[in-house]
ZAMARGU-4260 file (C-alpha; in steps of 0.2 Angstrom, whole numbers, plus 5000, padded with zeros to 4 digits):
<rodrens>
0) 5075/5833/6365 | 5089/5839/6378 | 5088/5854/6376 | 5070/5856/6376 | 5067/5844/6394
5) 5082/5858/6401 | 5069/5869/6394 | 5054/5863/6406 | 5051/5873/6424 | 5063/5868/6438
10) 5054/5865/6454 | 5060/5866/6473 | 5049/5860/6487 | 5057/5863/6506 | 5052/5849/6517
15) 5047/5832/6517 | 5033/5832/6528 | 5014/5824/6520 | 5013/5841/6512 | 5030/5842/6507
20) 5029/5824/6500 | 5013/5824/6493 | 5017/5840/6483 | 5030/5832/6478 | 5023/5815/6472
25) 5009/5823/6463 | 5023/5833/6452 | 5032/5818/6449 | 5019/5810/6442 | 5017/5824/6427
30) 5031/5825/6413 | 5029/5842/6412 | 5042/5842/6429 | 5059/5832/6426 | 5067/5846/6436
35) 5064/5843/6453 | 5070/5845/6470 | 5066/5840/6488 | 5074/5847/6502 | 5071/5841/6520
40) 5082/5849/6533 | 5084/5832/6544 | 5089/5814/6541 | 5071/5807/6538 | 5056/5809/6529
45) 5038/5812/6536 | 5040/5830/6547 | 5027/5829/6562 | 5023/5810/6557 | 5038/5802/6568
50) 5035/5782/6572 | 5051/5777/6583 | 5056/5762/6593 | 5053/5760/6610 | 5061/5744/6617
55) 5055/5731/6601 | 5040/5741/6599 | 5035/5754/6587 | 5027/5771/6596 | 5020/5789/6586
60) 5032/5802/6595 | 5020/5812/6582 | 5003/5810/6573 | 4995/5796/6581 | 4981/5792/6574
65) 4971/5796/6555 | 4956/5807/6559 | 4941/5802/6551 | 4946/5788/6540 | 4934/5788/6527
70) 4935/5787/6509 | 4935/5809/6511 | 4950/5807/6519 | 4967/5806/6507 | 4977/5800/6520
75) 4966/5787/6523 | 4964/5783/6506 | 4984/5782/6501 | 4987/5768/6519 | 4973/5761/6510
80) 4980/5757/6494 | 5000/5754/6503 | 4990/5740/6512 | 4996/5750/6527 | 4979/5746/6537
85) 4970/5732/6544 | 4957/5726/6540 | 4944/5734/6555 | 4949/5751/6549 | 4946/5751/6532
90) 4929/5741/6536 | 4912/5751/6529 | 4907/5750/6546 | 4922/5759/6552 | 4923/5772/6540
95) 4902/5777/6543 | 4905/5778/6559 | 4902/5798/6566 | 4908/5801/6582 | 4912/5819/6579
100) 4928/5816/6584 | 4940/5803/6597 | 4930/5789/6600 | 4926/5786/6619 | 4936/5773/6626
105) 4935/5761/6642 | 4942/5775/6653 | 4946/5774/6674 | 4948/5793/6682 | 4958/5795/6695
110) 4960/5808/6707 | 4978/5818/6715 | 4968/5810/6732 | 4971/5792/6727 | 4953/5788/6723
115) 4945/5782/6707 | 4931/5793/6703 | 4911/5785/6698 | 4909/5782/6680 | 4893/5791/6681
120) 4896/5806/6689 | 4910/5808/6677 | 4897/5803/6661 | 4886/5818/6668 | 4900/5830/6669
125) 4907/5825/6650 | 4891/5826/6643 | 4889/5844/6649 | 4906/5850/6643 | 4902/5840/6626
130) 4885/5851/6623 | 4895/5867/6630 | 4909/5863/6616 | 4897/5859/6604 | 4887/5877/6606
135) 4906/5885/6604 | 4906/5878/6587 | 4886/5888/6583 | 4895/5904/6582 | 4903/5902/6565
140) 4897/5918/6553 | 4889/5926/6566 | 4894/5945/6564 | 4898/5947/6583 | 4902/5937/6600
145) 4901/5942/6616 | 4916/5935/6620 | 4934/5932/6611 | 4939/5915/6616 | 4931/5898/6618
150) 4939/5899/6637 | 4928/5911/6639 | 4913/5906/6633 | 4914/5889/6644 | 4917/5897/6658
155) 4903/5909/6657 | 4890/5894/6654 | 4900/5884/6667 | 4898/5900/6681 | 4879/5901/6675
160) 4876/5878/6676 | 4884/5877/6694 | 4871/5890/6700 | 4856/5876/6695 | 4868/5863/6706
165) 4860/5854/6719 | 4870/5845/6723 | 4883/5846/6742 | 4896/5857/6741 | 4911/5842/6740
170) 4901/5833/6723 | 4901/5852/6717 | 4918/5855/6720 | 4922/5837/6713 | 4911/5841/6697
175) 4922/5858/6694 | 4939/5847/6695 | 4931/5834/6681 | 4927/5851/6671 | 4943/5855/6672
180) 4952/5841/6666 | 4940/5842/6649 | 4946/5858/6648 | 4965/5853/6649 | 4961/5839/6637
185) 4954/5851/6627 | 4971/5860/6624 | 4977/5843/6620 | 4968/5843/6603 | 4967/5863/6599
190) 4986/5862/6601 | 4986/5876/6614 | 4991/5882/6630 | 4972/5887/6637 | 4960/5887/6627
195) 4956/5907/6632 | 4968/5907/6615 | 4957/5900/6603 | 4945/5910/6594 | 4927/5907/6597
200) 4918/5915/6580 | 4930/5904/6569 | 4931/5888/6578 | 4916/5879/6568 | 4924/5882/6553
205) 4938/5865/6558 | 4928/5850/6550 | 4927/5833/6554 | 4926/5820/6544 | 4915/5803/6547
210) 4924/5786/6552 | 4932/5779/6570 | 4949/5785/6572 | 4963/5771/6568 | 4981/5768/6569
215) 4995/5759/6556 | 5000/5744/6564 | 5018/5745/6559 | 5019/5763/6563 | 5012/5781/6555
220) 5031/5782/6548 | 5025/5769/6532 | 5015/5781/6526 | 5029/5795/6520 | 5041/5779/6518
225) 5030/5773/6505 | 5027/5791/6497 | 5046/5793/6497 | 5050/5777/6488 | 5037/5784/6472
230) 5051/5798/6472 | 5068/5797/6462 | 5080/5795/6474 | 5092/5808/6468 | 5078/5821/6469
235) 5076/5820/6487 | 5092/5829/6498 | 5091/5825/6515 | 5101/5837/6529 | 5100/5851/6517
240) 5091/5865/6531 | 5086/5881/6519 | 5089/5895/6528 | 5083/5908/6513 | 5070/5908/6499
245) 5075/5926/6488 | 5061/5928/6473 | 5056/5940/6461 | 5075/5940/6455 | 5085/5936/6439
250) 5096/5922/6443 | 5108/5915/6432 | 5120/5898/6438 | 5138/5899/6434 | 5145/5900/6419
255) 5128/5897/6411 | 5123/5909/6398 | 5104/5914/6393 | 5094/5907/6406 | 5085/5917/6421
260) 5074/5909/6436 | 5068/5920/6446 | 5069/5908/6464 | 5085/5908/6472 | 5085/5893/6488
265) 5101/5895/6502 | 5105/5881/6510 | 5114/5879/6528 | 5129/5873/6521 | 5133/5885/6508
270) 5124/5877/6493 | 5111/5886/6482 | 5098/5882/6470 | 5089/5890/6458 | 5071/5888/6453
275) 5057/5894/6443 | 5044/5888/6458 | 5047/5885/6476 | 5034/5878/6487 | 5036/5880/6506
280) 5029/5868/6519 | 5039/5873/6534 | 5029/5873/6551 | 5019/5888/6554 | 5032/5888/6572
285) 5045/5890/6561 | 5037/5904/6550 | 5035/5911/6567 | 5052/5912/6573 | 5061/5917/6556
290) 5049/5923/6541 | 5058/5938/6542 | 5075/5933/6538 | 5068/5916/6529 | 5059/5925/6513
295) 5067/5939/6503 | 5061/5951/6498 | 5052/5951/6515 | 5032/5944/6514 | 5017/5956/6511
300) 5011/5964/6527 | 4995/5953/6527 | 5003/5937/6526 | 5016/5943/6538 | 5000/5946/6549
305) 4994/5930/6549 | 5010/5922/6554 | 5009/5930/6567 | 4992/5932/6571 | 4986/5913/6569
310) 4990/5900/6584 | 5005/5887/6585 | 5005/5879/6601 | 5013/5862/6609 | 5006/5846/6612
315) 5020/5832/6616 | 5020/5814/6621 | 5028/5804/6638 | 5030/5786/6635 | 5029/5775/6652
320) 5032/5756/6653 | 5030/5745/6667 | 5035/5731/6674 | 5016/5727/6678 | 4999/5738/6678
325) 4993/5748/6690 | 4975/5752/6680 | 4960/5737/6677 | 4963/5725/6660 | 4950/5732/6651
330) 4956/5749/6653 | 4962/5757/6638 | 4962/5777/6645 | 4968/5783/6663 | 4964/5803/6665
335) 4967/5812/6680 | 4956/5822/6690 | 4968/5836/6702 | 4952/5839/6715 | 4958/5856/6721
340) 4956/5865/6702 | 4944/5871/6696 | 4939/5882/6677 | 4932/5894/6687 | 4951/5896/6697
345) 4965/5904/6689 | 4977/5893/6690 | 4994/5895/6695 | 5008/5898/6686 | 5024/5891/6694
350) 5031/5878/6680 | 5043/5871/6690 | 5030/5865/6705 | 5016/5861/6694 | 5019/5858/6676
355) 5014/5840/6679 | 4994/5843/6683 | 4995/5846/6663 | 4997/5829/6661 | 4979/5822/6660
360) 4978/5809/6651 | 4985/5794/6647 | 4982/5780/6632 | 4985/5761/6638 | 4995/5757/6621
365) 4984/5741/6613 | 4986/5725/6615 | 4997/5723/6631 | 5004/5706/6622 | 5013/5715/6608
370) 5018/5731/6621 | 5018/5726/6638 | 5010/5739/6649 | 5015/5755/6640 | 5005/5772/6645
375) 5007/5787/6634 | 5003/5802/6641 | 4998/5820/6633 | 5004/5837/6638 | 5001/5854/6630
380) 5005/5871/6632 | 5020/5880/6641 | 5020/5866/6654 | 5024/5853/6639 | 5036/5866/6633
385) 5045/5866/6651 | 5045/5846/6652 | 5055/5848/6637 | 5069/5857/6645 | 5070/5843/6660
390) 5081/5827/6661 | 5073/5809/6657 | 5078/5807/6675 | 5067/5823/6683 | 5053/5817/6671
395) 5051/5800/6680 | 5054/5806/6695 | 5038/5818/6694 | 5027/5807/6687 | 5032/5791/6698
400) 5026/5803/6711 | 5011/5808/6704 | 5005/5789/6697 | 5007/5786/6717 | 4997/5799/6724
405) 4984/5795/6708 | 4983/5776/6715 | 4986/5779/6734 | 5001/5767/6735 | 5016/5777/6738
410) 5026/5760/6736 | 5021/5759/6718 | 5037/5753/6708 | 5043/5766/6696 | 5042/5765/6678
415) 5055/5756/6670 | 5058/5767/6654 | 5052/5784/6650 | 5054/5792/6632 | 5046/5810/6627
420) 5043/5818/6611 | 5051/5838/6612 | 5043/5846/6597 | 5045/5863/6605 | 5064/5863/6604
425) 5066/5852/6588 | 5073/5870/6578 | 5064/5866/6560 | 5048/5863/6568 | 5045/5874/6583
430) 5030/5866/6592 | 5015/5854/6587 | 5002/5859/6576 | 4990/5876/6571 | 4976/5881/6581
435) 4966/5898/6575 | 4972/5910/6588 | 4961/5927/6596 | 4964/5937/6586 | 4966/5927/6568
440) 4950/5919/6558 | 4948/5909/6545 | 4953/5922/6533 | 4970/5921/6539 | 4974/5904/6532
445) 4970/5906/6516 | 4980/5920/6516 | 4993/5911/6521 | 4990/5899/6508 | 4992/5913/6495
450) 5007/5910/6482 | 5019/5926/6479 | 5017/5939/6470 | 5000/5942/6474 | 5001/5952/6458
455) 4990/5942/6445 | 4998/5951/6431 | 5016/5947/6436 | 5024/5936/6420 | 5032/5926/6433
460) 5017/5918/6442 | 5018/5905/6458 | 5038/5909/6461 | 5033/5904/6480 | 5019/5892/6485
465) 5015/5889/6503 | 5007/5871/6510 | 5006/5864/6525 | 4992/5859/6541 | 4992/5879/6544
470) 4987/5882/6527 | 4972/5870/6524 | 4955/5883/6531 | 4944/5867/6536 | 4957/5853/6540
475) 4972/5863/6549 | 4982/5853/6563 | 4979/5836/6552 | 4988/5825/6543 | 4974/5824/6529
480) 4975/5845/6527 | 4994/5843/6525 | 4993/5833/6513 | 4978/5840/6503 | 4987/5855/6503
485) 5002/5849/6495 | 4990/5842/6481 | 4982/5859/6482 | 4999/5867/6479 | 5006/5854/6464
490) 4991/5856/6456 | 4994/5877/6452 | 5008/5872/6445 | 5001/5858/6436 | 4986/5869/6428
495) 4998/5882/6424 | 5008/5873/6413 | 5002/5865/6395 | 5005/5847/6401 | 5001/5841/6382
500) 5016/5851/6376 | 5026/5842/6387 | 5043/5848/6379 | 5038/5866/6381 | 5040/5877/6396
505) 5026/5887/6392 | 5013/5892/6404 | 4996/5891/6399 | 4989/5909/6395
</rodrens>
């Protein structure tokens, strides 16, 4: 009986993100894998989903809210059954609800010019953006567009709108600026520095799923908590960064006669592991800064390519309290209207004296009595990369100056804490989330997603598996496609094996 379970395959997942985990569990689950091993370069589980304290609070320095929660949507489905939820969410009424995708909020816009702007102008300017972005999305299988880049496309249908304007030059100049900050927000989502970097044939392909966005109460960071606690704990090695993956090799461990794998893992620290299957779930940004020294022999050209070729951007998080609110009490969205830009401008390019105007929106963290008057702030793009490199100090600084020239009171007391998220410099991650790039398509995911060797005929099938949000077609940037592509991953392996032989490392034929 030993020897035959020291028979069955031994299996390596790198990283303990949903994808990561969820591989993981599924594999766990089957008796066909007694041999396997986690290994998450950090001190934590749960990758991009980070729940942290700030003051006696608990905030998302990552993933922040489940996306179409709805019984299609496994994440929602696995808080679900953890009784991670409450109540409203998991509601049918919740879960019906379409609002192709972030719900509209009570939201105040305020201007650089101290002024709050008329809700109706602004619900006339974001239903025009809105049927703009939506026609982006009709181009999907069309053999040809006339131009590369959703930027593009909404600037041209903006240049041809503001000619049909009647409106004084001031409301027109006013309406531009609103446009603008749409477009900023835009990035936000895609994950991108401008959105001239996002393809316009593929971006109908993303799919969104029916049901009001929600949140976990005590924090994102239960979900992986709970996947984590379905693991052995022996099986999961924390601070064990892989810096190599060699396969299509004959490894033997030491002193150990007979038995080949054909999957060798390095380790940072020295320590290696051999494997007959290895799934990787890194970050597509850290793909991007070391797939060439990370997998050996080196990847086929085309997935090389996509690497390369498909979008990784940042989006990060600035958390401000204060002592009291600047914004009305029913206000649950403050964005910010810079009246001197324009889509139609190119803007400028100086980080140092502007990186801030990226800032456009902040969410008014709900209910006040459980976190005071807490404003979290999004920023994307090269200006979120630059805010990374800044001190706490120099980041309260700017925005206390701009929250003053937003509400006209240069007297305005400061925030009283400030904590970012810096998911550009954290070294296994490399930046936020996928986005498909000019350039890239649809195509390029899955083949991405493709296991080595591409060879059906090899006899050593699925040596490396790849999962993660960058590898999931329809769902990329979500936790939902992170973790369906773990399943995705596990489940090769599952269906290659004879599972009713359990004692037998034998894959079916």
């Amino acid at each position: 009986m030993e020897a035959a379970a020291e028979a069955r395959p031994r299996v390596l997942v790198v990283g303990a993100g949903l994808a990561g985990l969820g591989a993981a569990q599924r594999l766990s689950s089957s008796r066909a894998f007694p041999h396997l091993r986690l290994l998450e370069s950090t001190g934590r589980a749960g990758g991009r989903v980070c729940s942290q304290r700030f003051g006696s609070e608990v905030v998302e320095m990552g993933a922040h809210w489940i996306h179409g929660p709805s019984k299609e949507n496994p994440v929602f489905q696995l808080a679900s059954d953890y009784g991670l939820l409450d109540e409203e969410a998991m509601s049918e009424e919740n879960q019906q609800i379409e609002v192709g995708g972030h719900p509209l909020l009570p939201a105040v816009f305020y201007s650089n010019m101290g002024r709050v702007l008329s809700p109706e102008l602004v619900e006339g300017v974001r239903n025009l953006f809105s049927t703009l972005l939506d026609q982006t999305r009709e181009f999907l299988h069309m053999p040809q567009v006339s131009v590369p880049s959703v930027g593009e496309y909404l600037r041209k249908e903006i240049a041809q709108q503001v000619k049909e304007w009647t409106d004084d030059d001031e409301t027109k100049w006013l309406k531009l600026a609103i446009l603008n900050t749409y477009f900023k927000l835009e990035c936000c989502v895609s994950g991108t520095h401008s959105m001239d970097h996002v393809a316009l044939g593929p971006f109908g392909e993303y799919a969104m799923l029916p049901g009001l966005d929600c949140t976990f109460p005590g924090g994102y960071g239960g979900l992986p908590d709970c996947m984590l606690t379905s693991l052995l704990k022996e099986s999961v090695l924390f601070h064990k960064p892989v810096t190599a993956v060699h396969w299509g090799g004959s490894y033997r461990e030491e002193n150990q006669e007979g038995r080949t794998f054909p999957v060798q893992v390095e380790c940072e620290d020295g320590e290696q592991f051999l494997a007959d299957h290895v799934i990787i779930t890194v970050p597509l940004g850290f793909l991007k800064e070391h797939h060439e020294t990370f997998i050996d022999p080196p990847l086929p050209p085309r997935k090389a390519d996509a690497i390369r070729q498909l979008g990784f951007g940042t989006n990060n998080k600035i958390f401000l309290e204060f002592e009291q609110p600047f914004w009305p009490p029913d206000c649950q969205l403050i964005q910010v209207v810079w009246e001197d830009e324009s889509p139609l401008v190119e803007a400028g390019t100086d980080l140092q004296a502007s990186w801030f105007r990226k800032l456009i929106v902040f969410l008014v963290l709900q209910p006040p009595e459980r976190y005071g008057h807490v404003l979290c702030g999004f920023i994307a793009g090269k200006e979120s990369e630059y805010m990374e490199t800044l001190s706490d100090a120099a980041v309260l600084t700017a925005l206390t100056d701009v929250i003053r020239r937003l509400t006209g009171n240069p007297h305005l007391a400061p925030p009283k804490k400030v904590m970012r998220s810096q998911w550009h410099s954290a070294p296994y991650t490399r930046g936020s989330y996928s986005y498909v790039a000019v350039g890239s398509s649809g195509d390029d995911i899955d083949v991405l997603a493709q296991p080595l060797p591409e060879d059906a005929a090899d006899p050593r099938p699925l040596q490396v598996l790849f999962a993660g949000e960058a590898t999931h077609r329809t769902f990329y940037s979500t936790t939902h496609g992170a973790l369906l592509s773990g399943w995705r991953e596990a489940d090769r392996l599952l269906s290659l094996y004879d599972t009713s032989e359990s004692y037998q490392h034998k894959p079916r034929l």
